[in-house]
VOGU-3710 file (C-alpha; in Angstrom, 3 decimals, decimal comma):
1> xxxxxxxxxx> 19,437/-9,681/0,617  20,231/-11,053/4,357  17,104/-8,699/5,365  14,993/-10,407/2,753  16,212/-13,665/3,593  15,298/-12,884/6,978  11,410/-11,806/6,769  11,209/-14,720/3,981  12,003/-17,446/7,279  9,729/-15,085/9,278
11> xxxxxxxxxx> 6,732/-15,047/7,029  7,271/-18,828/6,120  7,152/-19,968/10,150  4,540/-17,732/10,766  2,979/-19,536/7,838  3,912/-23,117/9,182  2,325/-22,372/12,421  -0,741/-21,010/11,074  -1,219/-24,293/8,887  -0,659/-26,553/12,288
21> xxxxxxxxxx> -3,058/-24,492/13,780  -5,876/-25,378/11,048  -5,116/-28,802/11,286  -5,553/-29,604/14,976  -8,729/-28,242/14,876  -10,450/-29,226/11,463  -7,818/-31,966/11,507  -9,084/-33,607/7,384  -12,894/-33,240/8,488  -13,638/-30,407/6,106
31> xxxxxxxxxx> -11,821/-30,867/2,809  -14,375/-28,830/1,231  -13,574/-25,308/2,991  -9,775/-25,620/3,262  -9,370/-23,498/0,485  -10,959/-21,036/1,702  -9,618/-21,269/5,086  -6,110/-21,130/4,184  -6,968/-17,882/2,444  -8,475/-16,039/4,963
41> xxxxxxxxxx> -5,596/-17,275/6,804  -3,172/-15,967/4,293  -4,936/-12,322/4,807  -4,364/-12,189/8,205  -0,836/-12,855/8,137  -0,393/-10,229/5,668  -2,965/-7,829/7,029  -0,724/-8,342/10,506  2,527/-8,001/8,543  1,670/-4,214/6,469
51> xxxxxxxxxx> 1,101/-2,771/9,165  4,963/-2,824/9,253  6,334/-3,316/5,681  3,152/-2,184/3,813  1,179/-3,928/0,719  3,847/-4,137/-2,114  4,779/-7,759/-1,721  1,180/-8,917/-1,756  0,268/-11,906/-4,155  -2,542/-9,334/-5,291
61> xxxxxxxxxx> -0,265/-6,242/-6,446  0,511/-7,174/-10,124  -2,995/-6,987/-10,945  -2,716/-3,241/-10,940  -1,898/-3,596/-14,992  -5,412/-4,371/-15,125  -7,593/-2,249/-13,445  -10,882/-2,693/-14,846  -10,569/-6,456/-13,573  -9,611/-5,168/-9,566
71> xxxxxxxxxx> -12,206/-2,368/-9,566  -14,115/-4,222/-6,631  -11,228/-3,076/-4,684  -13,442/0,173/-4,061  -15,745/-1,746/-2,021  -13,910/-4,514/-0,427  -10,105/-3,029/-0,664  -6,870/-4,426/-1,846  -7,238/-7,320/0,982  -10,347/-8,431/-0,318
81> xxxxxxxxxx> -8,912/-9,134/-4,047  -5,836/-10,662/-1,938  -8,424/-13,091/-0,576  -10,629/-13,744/-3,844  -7,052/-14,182/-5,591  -5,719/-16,919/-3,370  -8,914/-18,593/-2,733  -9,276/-18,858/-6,452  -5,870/-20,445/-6,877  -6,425/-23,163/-3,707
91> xxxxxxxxxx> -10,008/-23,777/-5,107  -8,685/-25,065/-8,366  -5,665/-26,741/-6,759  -8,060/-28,311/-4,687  -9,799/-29,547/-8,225  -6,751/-31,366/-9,214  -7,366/-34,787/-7,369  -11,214/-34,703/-7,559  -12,925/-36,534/-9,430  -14,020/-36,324/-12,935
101> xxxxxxxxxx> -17,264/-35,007/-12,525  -16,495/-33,102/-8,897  -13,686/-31,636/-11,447  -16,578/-30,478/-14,244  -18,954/-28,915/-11,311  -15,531/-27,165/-9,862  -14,490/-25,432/-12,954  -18,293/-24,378/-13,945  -18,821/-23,220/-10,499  -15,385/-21,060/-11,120
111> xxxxxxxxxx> -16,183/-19,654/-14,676  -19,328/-18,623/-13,074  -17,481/-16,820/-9,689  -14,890/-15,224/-13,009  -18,127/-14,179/-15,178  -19,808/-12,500/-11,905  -16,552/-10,441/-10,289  -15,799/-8,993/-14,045  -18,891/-8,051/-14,326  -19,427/-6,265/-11,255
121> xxxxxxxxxx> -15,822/-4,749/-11,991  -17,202/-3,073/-15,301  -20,524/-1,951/-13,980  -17,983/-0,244/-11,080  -15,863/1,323/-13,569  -18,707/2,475/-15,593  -19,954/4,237/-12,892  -17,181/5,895/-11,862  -16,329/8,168/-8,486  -15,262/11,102/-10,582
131> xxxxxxxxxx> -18,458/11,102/-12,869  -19,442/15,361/-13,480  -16,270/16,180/-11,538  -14,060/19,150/-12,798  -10,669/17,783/-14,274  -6,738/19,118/-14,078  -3,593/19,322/-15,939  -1,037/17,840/-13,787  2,395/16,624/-14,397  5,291/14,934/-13,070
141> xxxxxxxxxx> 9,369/15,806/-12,973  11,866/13,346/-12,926  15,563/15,050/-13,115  17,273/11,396/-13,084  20,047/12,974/-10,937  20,401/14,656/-7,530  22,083/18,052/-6,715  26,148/18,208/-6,462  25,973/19,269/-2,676  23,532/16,150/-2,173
151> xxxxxxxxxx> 26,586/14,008/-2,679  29,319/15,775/-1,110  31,558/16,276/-4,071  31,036/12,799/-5,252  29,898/12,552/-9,228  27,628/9,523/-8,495  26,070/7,685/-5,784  25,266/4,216/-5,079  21,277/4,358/-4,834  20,099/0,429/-3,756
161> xxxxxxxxxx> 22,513/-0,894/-6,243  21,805/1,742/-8,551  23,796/4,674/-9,872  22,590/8,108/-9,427  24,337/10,816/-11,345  25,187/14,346/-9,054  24,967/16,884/-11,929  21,588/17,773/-11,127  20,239/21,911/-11,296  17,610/23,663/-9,629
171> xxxxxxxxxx> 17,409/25,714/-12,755  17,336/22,596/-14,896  14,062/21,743/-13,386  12,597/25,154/-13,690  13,304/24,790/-17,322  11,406/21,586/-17,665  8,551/22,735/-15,435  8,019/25,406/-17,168  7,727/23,544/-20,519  4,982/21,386/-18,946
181> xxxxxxxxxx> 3,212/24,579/-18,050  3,598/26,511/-21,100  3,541/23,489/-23,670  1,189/21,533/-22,237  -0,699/23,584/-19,340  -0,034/21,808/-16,513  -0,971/23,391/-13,473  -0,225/20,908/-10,389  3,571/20,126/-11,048  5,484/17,447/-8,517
191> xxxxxxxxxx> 8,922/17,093/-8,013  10,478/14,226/-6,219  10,723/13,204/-2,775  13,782/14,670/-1,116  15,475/16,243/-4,363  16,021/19,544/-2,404  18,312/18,566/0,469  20,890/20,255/2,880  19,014/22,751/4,388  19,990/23,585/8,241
201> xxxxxxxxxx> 16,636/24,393/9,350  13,174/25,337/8,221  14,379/28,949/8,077  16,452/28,456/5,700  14,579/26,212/3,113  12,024/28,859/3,670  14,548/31,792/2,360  15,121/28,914/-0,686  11,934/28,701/-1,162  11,100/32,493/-1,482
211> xxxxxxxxxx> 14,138/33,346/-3,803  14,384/30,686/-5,835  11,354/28,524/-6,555  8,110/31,405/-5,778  9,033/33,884/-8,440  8,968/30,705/-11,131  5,842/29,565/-9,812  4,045/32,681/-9,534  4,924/33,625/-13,048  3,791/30,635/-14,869
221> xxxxxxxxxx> 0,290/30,397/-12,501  0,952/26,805/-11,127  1,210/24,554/-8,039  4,238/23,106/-7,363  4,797/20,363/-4,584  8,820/19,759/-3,886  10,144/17,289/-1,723  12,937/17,950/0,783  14,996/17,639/3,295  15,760/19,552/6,302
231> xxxxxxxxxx> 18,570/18,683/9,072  19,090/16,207/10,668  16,129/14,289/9,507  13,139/16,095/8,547  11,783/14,502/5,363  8,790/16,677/3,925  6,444/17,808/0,673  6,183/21,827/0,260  3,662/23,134/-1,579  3,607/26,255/-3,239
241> xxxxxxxxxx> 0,542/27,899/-4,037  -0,158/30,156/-7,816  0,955/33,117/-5,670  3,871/32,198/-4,567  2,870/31,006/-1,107  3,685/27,856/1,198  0,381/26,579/1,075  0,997/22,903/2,952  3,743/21,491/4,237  3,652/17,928/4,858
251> xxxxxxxxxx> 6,303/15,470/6,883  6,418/11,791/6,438  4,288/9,639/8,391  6,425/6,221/7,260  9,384/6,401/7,186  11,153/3,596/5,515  12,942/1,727/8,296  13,985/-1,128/6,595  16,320/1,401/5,290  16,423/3,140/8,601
261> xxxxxxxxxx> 14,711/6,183/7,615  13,612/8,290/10,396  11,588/11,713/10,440  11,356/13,825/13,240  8,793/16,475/11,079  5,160/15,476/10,893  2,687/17,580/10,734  -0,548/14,855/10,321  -2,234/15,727/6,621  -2,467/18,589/5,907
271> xxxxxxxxxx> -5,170/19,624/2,730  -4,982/22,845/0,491  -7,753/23,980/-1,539  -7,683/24,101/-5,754  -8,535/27,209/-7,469  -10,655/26,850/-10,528  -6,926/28,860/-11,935  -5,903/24,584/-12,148  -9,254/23,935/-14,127  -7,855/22,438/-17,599
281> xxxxxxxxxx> -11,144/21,808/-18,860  -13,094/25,291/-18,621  -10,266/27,659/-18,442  -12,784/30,701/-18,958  -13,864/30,342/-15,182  -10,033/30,312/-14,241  -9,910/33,282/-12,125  -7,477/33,200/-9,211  -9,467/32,880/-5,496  -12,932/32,903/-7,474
291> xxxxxxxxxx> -13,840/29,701/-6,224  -12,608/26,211/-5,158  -12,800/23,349/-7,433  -11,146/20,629/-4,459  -8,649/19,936/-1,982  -5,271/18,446/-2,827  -3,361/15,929/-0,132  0,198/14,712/-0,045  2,057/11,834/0,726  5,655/10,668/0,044
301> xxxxxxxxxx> 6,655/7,570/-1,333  6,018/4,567/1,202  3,530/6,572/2,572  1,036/4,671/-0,002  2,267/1,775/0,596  0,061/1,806/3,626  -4,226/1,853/2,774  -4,573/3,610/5,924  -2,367/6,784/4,678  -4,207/7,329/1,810
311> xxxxxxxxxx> -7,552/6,463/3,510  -7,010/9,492/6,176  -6,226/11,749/3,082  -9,777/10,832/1,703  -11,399/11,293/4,926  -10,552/14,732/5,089  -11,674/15,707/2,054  -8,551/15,545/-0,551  -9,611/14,890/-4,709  -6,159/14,581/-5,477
321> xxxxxxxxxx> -3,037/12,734/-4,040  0,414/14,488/-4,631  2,782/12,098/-3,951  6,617/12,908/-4,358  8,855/9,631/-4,117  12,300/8,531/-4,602  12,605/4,447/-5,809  15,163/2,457/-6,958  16,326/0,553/-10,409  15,056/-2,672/-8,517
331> xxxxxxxxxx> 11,480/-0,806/-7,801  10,527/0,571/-10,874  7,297/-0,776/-10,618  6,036/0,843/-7,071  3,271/3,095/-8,675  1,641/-0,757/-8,624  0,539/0,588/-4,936  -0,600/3,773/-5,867  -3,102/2,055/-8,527  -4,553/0,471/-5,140
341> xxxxxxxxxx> -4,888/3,257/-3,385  -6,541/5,418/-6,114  -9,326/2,522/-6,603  -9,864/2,230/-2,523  -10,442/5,751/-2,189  -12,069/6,989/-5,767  -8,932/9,671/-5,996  -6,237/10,055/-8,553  -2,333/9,770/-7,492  0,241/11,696/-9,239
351> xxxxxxxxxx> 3,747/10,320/-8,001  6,635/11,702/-9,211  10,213/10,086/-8,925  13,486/10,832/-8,905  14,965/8,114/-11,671  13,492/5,265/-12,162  9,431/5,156/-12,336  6,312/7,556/-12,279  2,871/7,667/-12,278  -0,277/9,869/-13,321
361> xxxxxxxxxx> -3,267/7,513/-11,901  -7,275/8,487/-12,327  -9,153/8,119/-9,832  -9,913/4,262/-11,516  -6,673/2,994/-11,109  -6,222/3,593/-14,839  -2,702/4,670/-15,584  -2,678/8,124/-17,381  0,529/8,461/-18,249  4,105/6,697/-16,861
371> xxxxxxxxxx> 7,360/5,605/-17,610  9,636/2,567/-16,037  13,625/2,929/-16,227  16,260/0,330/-14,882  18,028/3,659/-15,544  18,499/6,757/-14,335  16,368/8,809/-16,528  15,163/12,332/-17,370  11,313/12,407/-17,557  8,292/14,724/-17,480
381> xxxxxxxxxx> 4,688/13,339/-17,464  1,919/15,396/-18,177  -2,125/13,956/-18,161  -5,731/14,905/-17,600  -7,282/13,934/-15,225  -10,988/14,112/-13,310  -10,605/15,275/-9,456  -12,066/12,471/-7,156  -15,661/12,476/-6,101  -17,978/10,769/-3,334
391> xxxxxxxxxx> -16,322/8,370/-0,812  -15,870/4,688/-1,946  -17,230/1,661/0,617  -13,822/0,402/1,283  -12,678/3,930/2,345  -15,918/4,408/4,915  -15,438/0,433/6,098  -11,722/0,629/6,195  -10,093/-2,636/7,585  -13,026/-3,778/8,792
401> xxxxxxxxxx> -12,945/-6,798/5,800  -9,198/-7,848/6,435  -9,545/-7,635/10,566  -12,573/-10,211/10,155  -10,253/-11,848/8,776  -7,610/-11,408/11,672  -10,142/-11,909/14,253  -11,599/-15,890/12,675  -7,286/-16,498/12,933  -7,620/-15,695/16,749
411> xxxxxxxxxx> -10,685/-17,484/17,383  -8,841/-20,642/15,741  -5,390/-19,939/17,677  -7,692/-20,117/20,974  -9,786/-23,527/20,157  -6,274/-24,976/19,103  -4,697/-23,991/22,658  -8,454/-25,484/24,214  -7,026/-28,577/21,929  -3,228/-29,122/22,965
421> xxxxxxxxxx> -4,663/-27,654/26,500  -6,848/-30,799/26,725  -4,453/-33,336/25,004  -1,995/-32,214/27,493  -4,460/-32,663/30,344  -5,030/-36,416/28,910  -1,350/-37,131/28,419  -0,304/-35,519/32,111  -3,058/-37,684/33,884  -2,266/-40,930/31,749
431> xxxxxxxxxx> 1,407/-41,025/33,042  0,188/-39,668/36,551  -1,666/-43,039/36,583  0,871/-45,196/35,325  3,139/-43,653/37,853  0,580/-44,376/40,278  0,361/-47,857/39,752  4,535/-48,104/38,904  5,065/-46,233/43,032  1,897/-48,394/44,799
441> xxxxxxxxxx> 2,738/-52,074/42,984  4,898/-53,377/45,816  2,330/-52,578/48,177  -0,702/-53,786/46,218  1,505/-57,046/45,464  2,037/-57,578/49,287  -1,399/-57,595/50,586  -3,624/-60,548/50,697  -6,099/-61,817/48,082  -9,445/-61,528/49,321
451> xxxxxx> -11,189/-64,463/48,744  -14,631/-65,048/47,356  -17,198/-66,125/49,412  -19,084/-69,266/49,062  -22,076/-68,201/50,961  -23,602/-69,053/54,483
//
């Protein structure tokens, strides 16, 4: 709450100063493009801000319910619907004290703006990024629990206010991955982010690994990506492979510091390839190393909080995200983030939780299949869906659209220094006159009139 508290003051007088900063330059002279000042404003701040606490708390994030309304977010990227969404909101604020006819043009000019950007949002979505692409089973494991030596003895754990059971088994979630595999023929399975803790050193959690988790996975044909830890903090996503082999292993690239999460294991981002053996929809052709069908990538949890994590991923060549995570009661609704990123990069996003929410996204932003909890719940997902295809705009143009943005805030920061710089100037030589005159008076008193002559 007090950390809350304290980037609420911290956003708000970054916000204050940004505001006095409009106004002594445009001062009132341009009602007309306040509202869209203030928004590109309002971008800036926040594209400044996520590079350190991410996207989640943007003004644009609960529009992930719909995503056939946000599908322009392919081409201009979840700061560009952050800009259309605020501008929109100042525009018609702006609307409010006009006139009645100045009100009639405003709200015909706006239903027009509406009619255009869901248009252009269908025609995207019709077309697709995964159009002709080959498709897979994948599903999600929640346990809704953590392991007994995850809590050192305790029977429950306070989780952000939330309360984790410890009666969690490794076998228990062999049992329900196999059901996914068997019953509904899923063949890229995700487990949580750190479920699979206490290991000493890689070594060891690569013994684990071998005895315990290969044999499963080799049997039923799948790929299974596990999140874990590894002492002292080495928070990572292992993927085993149909065979039985570590095919990836991926380390966190942000940590959640708020928290005050650290990870000492990272390892960049690192790709493995699909076997048609994952192809759900022409299992004939499944035949182990025939061919390649894509490349999967991995990212945990706040990872995707971040565009640029999930834009790297993309750039290398990933048609799937794997993304183990472990949330809170509080934020059950995180996959909202992972809706982004699978729009901005024409990819799907499988994220898998521990308790409280998961996620099976298409490569749309359309939500396969999911589940919400304020409790701690057991939960498998299973869904369909098409791997991703070409590259979207906003992946090739990055944050090229929100650092515009950044870049007109500096150019008004400067002109409003050239402003107080001058006012200053004006203010330092009025008193040096009147201090002039107040020091040289006595003297200027004491000398002699000169008198006006009268002519020869």
């Amino acid at each position: 709450m007090i950390l809350g508290l304290g980037f609420g003051l911290l956003i708000g007088a970054a916000w204050t100063v940004l505001v006095a900063v409009d106004l002594s330059v445009f001062a009132k002279d341009y009602p007309k493009s306040q509202p869209l000042r203030y928004s590109v404003m309002w971008v800036a701040l926040w594209f400044a801000l996520s590079s350190q606490i991410g996207t989640f708390e943007l003004l644009s994030l609960p529009l992930h319910v719909v995503p056939w309304l946000i599908q322009p977010a392919s081409v201009v990227g979840v700061f560009g619907i952050e800009l259309l969404l605020v501008y929109s909101n100042l525009y018609l604020a702006s609307l409010l004290t006009a006139s009645s006819q100045t009100l009639c043009k405003g709200l015909l000019k706006a239903l027009c703006l509406l009619l255009f950007w869901v248009t252009l949002s269908l025609l995207l979505l019709k077309m697709g990024h995964s159009v002709g692409r080959e498709s897979v089973n994948v599903a999600t494991v929640t346990p809704g629990n953590l392991l007994p030596y995850a809590c050192g003895g305790r029977k429950e754990i306070i989780h952000v206010g939330g309360r984790l059971p410890c009666n969690g088994s490794v076998q228990r979630m062999l049992e329900l991955t196999e059901s996914v595999a068997i019953d509904s023929g899923a063949k890229l399975v995700v487990w949580p982010e750190a479920w699979l803790s206490g290991f000493a050193d890689q070594a060891s959690l690569q013994l684990f690994l071998h005895k315990e988790l290969a044999p499963s996975v080799r049997r039923l044909g799948i790929i299974l990506t596990v999140g874990v830890t590894v002492y002292p903090s080495q928070n990572i996503a292992v993927t085993i492979d149909e065979q039985g082999q570590v095919v990836s292993v991926y380390g966190k690239q942000c940590p959640f510091w708020v928290a005050g999460e650290r990870n000492t294991a990272k390892y960049g981002y690192p790709l493995f390839d699909l076997p048609f053996l994952v192809n759900s929809v022409r299992p004939e052709l499944a035949v182990a190393n025939s061919s390649v069908i894509g490349k999967a990538g991995t990212l945990i949890c706040y990872d995707t909080d971040f565009p640029s994590t999930a834009r790297e991923v993309a750039s290398l060549g990933a048609s799937i995200i794997l993304n183990p995570s472990n949330d809170w009661s509080a934020m059950r609704n995180h996959f909202g983030v992972s809706v982004f990123r699978a729009i901005e990069n024409g990819i799907p996003v499988v994220k898998a939780d521990g308790a409280w929410d998961s996620a099976i996204i298409d490569a749309s932003g359309r939500v396969v299949a999911s589940f919400q909890s304020i409790e701690p719940v057991e939960r498998v997902l299973v869904g369909e869906v098409p791997l991703g295809g070409s590259r979207t705009i906003a992946a090739i143009l990055g944050d090229l659209f929100a650092m515009i943005c950044l870049a007109y805030v500096v150019v008004v920061v400067l002109l409003s220094l050239k402003g107080v710089g001058e006012k200053l100037r004006t203010v330092v030589e009025g008193w040096t006159s009147r201090r002039r005159q107040t020091l040289y008076a006595p003297i200027l008193e004491g000398q002699p009139q000169q008198q006006e002559s009268d002519g020869p």
